[in-house]
VMD Tcl script that draws the C-alpha trace (Angstrom):
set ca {
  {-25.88 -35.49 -69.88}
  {-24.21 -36.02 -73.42}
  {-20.82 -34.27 -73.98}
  {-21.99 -33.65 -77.37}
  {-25.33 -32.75 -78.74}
  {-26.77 -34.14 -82.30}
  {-23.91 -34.05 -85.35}
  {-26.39 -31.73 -86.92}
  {-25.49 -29.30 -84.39}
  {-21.94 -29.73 -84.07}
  {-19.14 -28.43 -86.62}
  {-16.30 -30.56 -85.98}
  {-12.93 -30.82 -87.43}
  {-9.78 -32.45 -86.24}
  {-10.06 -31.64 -82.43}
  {-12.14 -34.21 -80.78}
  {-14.46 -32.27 -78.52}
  {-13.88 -34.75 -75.83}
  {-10.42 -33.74 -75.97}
  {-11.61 -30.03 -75.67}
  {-13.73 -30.53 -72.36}
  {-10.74 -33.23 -71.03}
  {-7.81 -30.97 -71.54}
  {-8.55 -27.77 -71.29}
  {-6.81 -25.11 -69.24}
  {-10.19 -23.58 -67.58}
  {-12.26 -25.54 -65.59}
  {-15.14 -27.07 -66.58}
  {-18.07 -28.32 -64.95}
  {-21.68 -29.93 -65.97}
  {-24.65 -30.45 -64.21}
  {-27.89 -32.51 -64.52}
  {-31.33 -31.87 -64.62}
  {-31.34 -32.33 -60.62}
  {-28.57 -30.00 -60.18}
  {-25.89 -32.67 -59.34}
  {-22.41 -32.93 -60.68}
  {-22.66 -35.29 -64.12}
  {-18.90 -34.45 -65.12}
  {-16.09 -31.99 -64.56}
  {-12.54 -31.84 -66.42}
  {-9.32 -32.31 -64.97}
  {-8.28 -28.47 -64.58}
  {-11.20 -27.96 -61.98}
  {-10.34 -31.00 -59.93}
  {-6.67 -29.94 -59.69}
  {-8.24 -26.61 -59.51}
  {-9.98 -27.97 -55.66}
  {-7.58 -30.72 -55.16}
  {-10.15 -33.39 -55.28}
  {-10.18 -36.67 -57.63}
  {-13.30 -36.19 -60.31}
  {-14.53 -39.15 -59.48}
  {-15.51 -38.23 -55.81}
  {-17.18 -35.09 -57.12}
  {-19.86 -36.63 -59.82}
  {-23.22 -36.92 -58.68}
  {-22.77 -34.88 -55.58}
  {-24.15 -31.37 -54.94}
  {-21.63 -28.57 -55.76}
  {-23.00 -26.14 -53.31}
  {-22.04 -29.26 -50.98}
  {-18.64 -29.90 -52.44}
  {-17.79 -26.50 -53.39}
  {-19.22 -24.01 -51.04}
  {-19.97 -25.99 -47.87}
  {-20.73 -23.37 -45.01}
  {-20.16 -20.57 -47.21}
  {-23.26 -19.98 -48.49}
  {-26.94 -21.14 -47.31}
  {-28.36 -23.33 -49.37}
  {-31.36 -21.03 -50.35}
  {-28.65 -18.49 -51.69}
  {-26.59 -20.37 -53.34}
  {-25.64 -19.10 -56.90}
  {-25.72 -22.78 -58.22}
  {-28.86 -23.10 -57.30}
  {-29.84 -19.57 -58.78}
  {-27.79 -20.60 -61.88}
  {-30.42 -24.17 -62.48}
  {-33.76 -22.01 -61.94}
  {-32.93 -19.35 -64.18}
  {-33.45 -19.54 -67.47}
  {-30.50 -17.50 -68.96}
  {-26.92 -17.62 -68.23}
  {-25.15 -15.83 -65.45}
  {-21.53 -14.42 -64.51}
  {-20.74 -15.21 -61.03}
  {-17.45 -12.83 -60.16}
  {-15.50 -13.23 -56.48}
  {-16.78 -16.72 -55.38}
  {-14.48 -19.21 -53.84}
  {-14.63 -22.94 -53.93}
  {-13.43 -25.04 -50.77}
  {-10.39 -27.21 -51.76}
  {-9.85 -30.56 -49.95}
  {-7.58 -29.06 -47.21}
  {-10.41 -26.44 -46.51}
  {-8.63 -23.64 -48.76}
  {-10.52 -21.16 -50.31}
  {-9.54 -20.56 -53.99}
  {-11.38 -17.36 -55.74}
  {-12.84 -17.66 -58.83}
  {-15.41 -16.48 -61.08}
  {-17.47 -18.88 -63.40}
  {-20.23 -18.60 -65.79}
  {-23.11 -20.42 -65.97}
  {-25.47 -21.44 -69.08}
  {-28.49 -24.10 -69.32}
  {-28.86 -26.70 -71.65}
  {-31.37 -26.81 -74.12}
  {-34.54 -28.13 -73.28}
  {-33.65 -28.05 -69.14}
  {-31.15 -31.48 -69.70}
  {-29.17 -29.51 -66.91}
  {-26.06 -26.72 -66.87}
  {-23.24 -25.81 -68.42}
  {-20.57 -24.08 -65.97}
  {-17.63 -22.52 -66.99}
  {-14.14 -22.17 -64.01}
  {-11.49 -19.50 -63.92}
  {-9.10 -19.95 -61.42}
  {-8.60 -16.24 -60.27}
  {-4.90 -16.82 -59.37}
  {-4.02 -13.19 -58.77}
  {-6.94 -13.14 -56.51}
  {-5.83 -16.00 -54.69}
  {-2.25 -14.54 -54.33}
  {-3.79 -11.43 -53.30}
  {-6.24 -13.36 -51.25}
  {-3.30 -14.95 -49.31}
  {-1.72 -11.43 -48.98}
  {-5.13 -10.10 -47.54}
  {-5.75 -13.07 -45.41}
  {-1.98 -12.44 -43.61}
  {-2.56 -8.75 -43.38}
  {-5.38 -9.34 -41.77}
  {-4.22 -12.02 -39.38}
  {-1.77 -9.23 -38.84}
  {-4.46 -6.35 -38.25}
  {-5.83 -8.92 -35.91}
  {-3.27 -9.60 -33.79}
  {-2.13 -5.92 -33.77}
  {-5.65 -5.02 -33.43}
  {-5.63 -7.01 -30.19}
  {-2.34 -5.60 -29.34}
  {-3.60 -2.46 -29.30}
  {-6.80 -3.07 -27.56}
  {-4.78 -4.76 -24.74}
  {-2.62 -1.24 -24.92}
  {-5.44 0.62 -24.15}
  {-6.94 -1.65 -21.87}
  {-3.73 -1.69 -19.32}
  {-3.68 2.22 -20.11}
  {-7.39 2.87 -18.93}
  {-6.53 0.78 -15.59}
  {-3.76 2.45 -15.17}
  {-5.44 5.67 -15.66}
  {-8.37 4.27 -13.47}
  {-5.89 2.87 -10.42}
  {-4.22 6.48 -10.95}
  {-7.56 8.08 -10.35}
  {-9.06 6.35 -7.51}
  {-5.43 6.83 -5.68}
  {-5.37 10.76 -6.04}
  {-8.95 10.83 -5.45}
  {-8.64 10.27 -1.47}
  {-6.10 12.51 0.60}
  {-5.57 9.93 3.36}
  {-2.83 8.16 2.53}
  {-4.09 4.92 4.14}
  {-6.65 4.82 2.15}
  {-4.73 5.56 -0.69}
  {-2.86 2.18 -0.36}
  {-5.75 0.22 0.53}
  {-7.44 1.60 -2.38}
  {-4.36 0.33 -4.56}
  {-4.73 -3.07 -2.96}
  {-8.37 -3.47 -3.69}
  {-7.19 -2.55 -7.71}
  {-4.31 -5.15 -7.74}
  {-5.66 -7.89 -5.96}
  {-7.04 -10.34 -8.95}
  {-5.44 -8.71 -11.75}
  {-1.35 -9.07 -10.33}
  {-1.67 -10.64 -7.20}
  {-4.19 -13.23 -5.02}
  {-3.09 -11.04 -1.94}
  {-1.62 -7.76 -1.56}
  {-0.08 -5.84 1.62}
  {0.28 -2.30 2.05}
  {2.69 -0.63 4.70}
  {3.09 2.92 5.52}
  {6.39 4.55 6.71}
  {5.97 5.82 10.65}
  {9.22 7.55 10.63}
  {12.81 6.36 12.31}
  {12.87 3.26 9.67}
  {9.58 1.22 11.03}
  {6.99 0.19 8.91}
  {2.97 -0.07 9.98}
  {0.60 -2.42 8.31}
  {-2.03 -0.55 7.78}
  {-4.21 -3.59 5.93}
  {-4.32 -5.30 2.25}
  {-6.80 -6.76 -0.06}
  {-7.94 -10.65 -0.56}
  {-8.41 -11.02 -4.50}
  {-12.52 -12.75 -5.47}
  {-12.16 -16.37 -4.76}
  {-9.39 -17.04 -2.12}
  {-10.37 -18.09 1.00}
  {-8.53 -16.11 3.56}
  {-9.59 -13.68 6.28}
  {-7.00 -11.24 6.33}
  {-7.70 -9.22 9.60}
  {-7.95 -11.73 11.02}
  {-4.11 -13.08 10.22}
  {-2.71 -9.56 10.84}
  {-4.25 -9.56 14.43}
  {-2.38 -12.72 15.45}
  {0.53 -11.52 18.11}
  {2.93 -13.27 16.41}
  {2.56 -11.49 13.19}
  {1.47 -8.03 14.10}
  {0.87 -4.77 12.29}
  {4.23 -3.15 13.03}
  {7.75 -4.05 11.17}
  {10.36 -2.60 13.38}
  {13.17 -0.40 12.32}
  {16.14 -2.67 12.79}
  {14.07 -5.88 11.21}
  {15.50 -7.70 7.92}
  {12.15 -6.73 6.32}
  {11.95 -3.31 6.87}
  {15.24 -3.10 4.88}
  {14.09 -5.13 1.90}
  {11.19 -2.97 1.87}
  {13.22 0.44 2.17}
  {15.97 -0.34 -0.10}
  {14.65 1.69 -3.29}
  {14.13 -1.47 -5.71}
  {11.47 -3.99 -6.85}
  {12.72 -7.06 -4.65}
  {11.37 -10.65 -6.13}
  {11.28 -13.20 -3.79}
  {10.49 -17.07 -4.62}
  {10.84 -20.29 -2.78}
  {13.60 -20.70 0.24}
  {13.87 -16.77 -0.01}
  {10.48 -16.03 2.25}
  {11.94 -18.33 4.78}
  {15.39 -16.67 4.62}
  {16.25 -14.60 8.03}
  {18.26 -12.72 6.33}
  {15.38 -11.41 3.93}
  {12.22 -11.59 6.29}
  {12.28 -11.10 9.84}
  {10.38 -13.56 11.89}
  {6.93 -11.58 11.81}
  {6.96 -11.04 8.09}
  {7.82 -14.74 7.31}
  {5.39 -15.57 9.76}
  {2.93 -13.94 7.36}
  {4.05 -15.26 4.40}
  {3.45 -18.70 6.09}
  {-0.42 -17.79 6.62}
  {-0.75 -16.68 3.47}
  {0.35 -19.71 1.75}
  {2.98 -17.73 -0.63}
  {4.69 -18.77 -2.83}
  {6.61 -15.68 -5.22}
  {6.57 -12.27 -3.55}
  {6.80 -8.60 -4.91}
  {8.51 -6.35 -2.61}
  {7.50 -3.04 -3.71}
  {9.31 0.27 -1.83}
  {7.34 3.63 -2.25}
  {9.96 6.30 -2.82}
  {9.16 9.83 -3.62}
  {11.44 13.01 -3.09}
  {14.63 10.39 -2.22}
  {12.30 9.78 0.74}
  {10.60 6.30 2.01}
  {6.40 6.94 2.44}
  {5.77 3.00 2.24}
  {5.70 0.20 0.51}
  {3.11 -2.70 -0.67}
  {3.92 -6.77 -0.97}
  {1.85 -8.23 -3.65}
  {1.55 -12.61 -3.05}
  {0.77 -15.15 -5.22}
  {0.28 -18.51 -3.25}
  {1.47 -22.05 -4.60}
  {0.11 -23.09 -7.08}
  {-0.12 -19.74 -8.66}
  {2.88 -19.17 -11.62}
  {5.39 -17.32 -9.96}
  {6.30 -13.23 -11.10}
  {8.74 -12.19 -13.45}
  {10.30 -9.62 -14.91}
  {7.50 -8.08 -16.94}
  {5.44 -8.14 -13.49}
  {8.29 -6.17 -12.12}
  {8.35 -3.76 -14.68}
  {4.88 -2.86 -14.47}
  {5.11 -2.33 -10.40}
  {7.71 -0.40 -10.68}
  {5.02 2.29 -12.83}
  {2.60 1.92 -10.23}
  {5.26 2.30 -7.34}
  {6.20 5.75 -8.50}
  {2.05 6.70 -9.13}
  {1.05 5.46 -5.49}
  {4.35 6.93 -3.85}
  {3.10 10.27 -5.28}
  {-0.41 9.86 -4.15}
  {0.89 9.28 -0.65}
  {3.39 11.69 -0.53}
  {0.75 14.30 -1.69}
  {-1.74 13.34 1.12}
  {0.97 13.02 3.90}
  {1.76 16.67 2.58}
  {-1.86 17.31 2.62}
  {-2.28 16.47 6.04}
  {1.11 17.93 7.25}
  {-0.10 21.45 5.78}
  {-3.84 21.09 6.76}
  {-2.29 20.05 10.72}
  {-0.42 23.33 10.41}
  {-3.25 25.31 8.98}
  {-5.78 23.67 11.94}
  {-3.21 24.48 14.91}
  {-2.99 28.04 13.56}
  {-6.55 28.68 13.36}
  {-7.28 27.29 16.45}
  {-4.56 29.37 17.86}
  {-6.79 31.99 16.97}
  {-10.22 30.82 18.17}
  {-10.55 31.55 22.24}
  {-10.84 28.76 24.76}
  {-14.54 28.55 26.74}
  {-14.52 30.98 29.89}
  {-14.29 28.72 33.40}
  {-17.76 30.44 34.72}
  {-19.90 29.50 32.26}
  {-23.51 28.61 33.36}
  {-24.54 26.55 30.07}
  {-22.95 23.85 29.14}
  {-21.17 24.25 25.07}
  {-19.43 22.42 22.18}
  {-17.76 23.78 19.48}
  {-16.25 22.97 16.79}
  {-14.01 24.15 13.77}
  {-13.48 21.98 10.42}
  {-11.34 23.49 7.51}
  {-12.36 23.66 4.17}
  {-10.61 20.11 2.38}
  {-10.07 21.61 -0.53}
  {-8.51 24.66 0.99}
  {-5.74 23.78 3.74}
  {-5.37 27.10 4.29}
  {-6.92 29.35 7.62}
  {-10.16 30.48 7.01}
  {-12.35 33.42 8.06}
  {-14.55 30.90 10.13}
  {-14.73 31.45 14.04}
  {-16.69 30.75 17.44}
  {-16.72 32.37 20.33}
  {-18.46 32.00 23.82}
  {-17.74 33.38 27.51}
  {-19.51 34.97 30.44}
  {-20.41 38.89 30.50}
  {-18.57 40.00 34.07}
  {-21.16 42.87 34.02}
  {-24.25 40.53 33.95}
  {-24.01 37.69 36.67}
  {-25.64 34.73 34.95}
  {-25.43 35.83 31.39}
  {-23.51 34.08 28.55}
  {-22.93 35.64 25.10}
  {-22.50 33.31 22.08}
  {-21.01 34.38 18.97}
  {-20.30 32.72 15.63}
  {-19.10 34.41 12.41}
  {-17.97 33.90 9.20}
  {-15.44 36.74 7.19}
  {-15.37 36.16 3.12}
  {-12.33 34.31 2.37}
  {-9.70 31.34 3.20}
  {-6.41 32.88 3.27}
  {-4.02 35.11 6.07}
  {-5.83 38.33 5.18}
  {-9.37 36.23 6.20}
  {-7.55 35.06 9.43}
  {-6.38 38.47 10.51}
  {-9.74 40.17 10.20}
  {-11.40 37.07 11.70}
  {-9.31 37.45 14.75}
  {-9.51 41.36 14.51}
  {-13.48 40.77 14.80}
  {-13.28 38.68 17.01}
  {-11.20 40.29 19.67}
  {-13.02 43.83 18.59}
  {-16.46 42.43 19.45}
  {-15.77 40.59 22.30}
  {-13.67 43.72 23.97}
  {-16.98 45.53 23.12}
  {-19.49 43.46 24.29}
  {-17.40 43.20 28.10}
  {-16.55 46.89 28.80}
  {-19.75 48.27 27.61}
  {-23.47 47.34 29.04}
  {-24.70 47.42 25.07}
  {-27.37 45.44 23.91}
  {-26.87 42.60 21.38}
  {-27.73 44.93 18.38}
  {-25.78 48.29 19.97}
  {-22.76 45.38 20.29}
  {-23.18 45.09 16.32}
  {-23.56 48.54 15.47}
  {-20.63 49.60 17.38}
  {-18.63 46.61 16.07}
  {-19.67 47.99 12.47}
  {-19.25 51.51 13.33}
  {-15.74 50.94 14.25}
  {-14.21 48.72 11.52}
  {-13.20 51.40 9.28}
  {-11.50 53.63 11.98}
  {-9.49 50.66 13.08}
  {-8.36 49.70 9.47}
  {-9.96 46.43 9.34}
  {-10.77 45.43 5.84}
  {-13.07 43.11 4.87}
  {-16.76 41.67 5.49}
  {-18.44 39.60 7.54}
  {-21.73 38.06 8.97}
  {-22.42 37.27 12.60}
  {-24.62 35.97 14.82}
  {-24.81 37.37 18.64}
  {-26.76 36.26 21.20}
  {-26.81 36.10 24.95}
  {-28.35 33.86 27.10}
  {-29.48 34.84 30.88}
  {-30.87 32.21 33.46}
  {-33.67 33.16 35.07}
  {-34.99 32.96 38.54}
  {-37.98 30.41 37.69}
  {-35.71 28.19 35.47}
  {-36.13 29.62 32.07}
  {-33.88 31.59 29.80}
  {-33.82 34.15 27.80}
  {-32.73 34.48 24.69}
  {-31.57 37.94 22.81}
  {-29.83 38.13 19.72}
  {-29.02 39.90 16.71}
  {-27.72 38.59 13.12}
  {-26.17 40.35 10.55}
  {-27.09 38.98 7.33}
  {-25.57 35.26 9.06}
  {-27.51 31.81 8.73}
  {-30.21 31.94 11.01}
  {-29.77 29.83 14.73}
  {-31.35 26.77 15.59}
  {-33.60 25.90 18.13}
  {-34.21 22.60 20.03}
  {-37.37 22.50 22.69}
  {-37.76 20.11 24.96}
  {-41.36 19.13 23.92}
  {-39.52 17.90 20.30}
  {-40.39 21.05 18.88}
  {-37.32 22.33 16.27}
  {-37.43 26.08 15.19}
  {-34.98 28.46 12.93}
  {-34.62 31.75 14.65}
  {-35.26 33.61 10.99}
  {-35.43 36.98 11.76}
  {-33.39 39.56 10.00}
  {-32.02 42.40 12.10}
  {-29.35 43.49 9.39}
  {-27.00 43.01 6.57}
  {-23.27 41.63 6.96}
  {-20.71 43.80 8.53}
  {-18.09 45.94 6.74}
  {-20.29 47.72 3.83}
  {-19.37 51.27 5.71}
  {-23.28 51.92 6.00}
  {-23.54 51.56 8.96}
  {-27.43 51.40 9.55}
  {-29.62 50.80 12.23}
  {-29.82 47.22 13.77}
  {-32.64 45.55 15.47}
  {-32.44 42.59 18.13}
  {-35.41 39.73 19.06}
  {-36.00 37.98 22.31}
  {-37.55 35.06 23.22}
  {-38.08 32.90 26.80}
  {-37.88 29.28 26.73}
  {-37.83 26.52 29.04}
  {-34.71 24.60 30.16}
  {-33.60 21.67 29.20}
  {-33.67 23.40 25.49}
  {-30.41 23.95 23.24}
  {-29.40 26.75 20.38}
  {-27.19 25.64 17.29}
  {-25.18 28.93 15.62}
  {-23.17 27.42 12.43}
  {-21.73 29.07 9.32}
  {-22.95 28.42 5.90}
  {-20.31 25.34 5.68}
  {-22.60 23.08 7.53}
  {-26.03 23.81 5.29}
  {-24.17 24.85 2.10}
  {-23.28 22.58 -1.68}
  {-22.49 23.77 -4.78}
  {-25.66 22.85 -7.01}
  {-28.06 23.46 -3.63}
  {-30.23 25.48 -2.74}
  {-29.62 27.06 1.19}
  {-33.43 26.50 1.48}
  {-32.46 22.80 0.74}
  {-29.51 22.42 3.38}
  {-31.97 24.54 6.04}
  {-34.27 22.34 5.93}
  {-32.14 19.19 6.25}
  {-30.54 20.84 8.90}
  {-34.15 21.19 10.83}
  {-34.89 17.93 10.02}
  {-31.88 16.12 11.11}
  {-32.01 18.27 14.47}
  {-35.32 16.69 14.63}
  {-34.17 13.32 14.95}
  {-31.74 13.72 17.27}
  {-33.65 16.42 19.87}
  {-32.85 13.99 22.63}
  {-28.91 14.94 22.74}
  {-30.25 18.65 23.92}
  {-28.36 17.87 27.33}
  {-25.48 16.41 25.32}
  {-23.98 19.15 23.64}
  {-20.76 16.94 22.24}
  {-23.11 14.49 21.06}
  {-25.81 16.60 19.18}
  {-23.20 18.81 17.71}
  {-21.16 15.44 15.71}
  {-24.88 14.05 15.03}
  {-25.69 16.93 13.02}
  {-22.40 17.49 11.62}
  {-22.31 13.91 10.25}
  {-25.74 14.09 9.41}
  {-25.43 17.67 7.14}
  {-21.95 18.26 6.39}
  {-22.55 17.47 2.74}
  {-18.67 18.29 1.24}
  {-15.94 19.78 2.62}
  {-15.76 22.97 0.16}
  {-16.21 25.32 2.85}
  {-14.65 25.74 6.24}
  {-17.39 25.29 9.34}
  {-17.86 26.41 12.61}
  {-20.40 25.03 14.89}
  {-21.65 26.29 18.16}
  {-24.00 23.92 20.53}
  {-25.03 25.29 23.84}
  {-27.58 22.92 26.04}
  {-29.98 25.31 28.82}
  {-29.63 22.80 31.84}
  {-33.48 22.56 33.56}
  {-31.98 23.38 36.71}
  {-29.11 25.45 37.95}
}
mol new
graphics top color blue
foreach p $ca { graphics top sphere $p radius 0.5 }
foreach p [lrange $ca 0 end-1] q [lrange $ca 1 end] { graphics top cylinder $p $q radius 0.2 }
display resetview
């Protein structure tokens, strides 16, 4: 391609054109027919730091564009198929170093298609921006990242925070914490619960993916053992309120570790140690080691920092739970306090039991009762009820109830439903506020080797019964509504014979009930489940934690269970 086209169509004066095209302060650029570079001035090879003569007859897209742009969409190639010029605004062409410098050119063909005319401006106030952009957002980035690392160490926090108040036993609240920290602070970690009078108890740990240890199995050796006594060098690093770091010569230091815990440290290969303390309330509930073997780079200061934040979170947890359970120990003594033992001359053979509501470690309304009817030789009577509420006012009239229908049902020869009425009949005149359901039933042995069954329920979940052929059955008939409406009506009783070797199940709703489920839904898991396990009828212990692990669904409601198992023979 000429510089120049024929004198006829070029004006000249005293400017030589070369000179024009050579020197000139925008860049400059001509193509061939072919689309190759045929000649470019010296601004636009400054312009991309590259000598003209390594640019001619080479693609530009190639030279100037590189990965930027596929070659189907690049604008030089665009700019050689049309057939009228075009503007091409926020481009960038590749310098030698791999720079990208904007500009915007123009492009125009020669007459009859001898190739293209280009036209360069270096957009210099776009590059400056450019470079302004391109820090900011190398800046965004990194902050970006920042942030997203903020949030990340937030949500596990937030997530090791949950899954420790989730759980109210506050061994499992540090084993849970292990299981979270192993792998993301620590290859191994160690938790230790406070037992009171200074000594520590290892109550287990957690093995991060990957390392090859069996950790039971190293805390079972006699040497180590699960207890760090009182008086032991360890149990005062571990009690003495701070983050303690410990590297090197310092886990074999006597003064530091007494022989059991060094002993440990040993097995487990470590290397740099995190003594953590759990202290809540100015009181020690535990503490938790976190290990990194050799090999491993050791823990600093930032590692300290963050234990420190989840010491005080898992200190909590515990201290809650031990709270938990010191309140819901109090709460079980004094209810049981207020359920009656079994009477000595009992023919049948019973098992009871009584399980608070978790959510509630208060008393509860909940109660049992069984003993022998002195006026009846041979006959047992079998109660369980449940008064509305979990609270001291529930309690009292539970144990008001209780007492009122059991004094009933021994000084009087009533039936189970004259029992009931009377009970009813009497709750107002003896100030007793509240209501209630109830089951009542009493069982006589008879001479061939049956019994017979007679009960009453007022508006309670119906009893269970186990055959010995298999055969499972819910004693649904209604006799009457709960207790304590002040109506006072009319109460009706059924009987039925059946052979020994059976068993009854009373219960409260606590066993069958869920919030979102349907009692039709619990009843008939309950049948079910009795189902499977009909062979415990002569095992009264057994059958009654069978079907309480197999329907206790939550622990929203408190629960009282009554099993009594007919012997064949008497």
């Amino acid at each position: 391609m000429a510089c120049h086209g024929e004198a006829d169509d070029l004006v000249t004066g005293s400017v030589d054109l070369g000179d024009v095209v050579a020197d000139s302060s925008i860049g400059l650029l001509g193509l061939d027919a072919a689309g190759t570079i045929s000649v470019l001035n010296r601004h636009l090879a400054e312009l991309v730091a590259r000598p003209a003569a390594e640019l001619v007859g080479r693609s530009p897209h190639d030279v100037f564009h590189g990965a930027d742009h596929g070659p189907s969409g690049c604008p030089f190639r665009q700019a050689r198929e049309l057939a009228a010029p075009i503007e091409v605004e926020g481009d960038s062409f590749a310098t030698a170093g791999g720079e990208l410098v904007p500009v915007t050119w123009i492009a125009a063909p020669l007459r009859g298609g001898a190739g293209t005319s280009i036209v360069v401006r270096d957009d210099s106030a776009q590059r400056v921006r450019g470079v302004v952009d391109a820090a900011v957002r190398e800046q965004g980035r990194a902050d970006l990242a920042e942030a997203r690392q903020s949030v990340s160490d937030l949500e596990w926090l937030a997530e090791l925070t949950q899954s420790m108040s989730s759980s109210l036993d506050e061994a499992e609240v540090l084993l849970r914490l292990a299981r979270i920290l192993a792998g993301r602070l620590a290859e191994v970690v160690i938790v230790d619960l406070h037992t009171g009078g200074g000594a520590m108890r290892r109550v287990g740990g957690a093995v991060a993916p990957g390392v090859e240890l069996d950790l039971d199995a190293i805390l079972g050796q006699d040497h180590i053992g699960r207890v760090v006594p009182a008086a032991s060098a360890s149990s005062g690093t571990m009690l003495q309120g701070a983050v303690v770091r410990l590297d090197g010569a310092e886990l074999d230091d006597p003064a530091v570790l007494g022989d059991s815990s060094r002993a440990l440290m040993c097995a487990l290969g470590a290397s740099s140690v995190l003594v953590v303390p759990l202290v809540t309330r100015e009181r020690a509930v535990g503490a938790f080691a976190l290990v990194r073997r050799t090999g491993v780079t050791p823990f600093d200061g930032a590692d300290a920092t963050l234990v420190e934040d989840i010491a005080r979170r898992a200190a909590l947890a515990v201290d809650n739970a031990r709270l938990y359970r010191e309140q819901r120990d109090v709460a079980l003594q004094l209810q049981h306090a207020l359920l009656p033992s079994a009477s000595a001359d009992l023919v049948v053979d019973t098992a009871v039991r009584y399980l608070p509501s978790r959510a509630r470690y208060r008393v509860g309304g909940d109660w049992y009762d069984r003993f022998a009817c002195p006026s009846t030789p041979g006959r047992t009577v079998l109660v369980v009820g449940d008064v509305a509420g979990h609270d001291l006012p529930a309690a009292a009239t539970m144990a008001a109830v209780r007492n009122l229908l059991r004094g009933i049902a021994v000084a009087t020869d009533k039936s189970c439903a004259g029992v009931i009425e009377a009970l009813d009949g009497n709750l107002a005149a003896l100030s007793v506020v509240g209501t209630a359901s109830v089951v009542l039933m009493t069982v006589d042995a008879e001479p061939e080797g049956d019994w017979t069954l007679t009960w009453t329920n007022a508006g309670h979940p119906p009893p269970l019964l186990l055959l010995p052929d298999g055969g499972v059955e819910l004693l649904d008939e209604v006799h009457g509504p709960i207790l304590g409406t002040r109506s006072s009506p009319r109460r009706g009783e059924s009987t039925r014979r059946v052979p020994g070797g059976s068993a009854v199940v009373l219960y409260t709703d606590g066993l069958i009930e869920t919030r979102g489920e349907s009692i039709d839904v619990g009843l008939t898991r309950l049948r079910q489940s009795a189902t499977a396990v009909s062979g415990l009828r002569d095992r009264p212990e057994e059958l009654l934690d069978e079907l309480l692990r197999r329907n206790h669904p939550t622990d929203e409601d408190d629960t009282a269970v009554l099993v009594c198992s007919l012997p064949v023979s008497r």
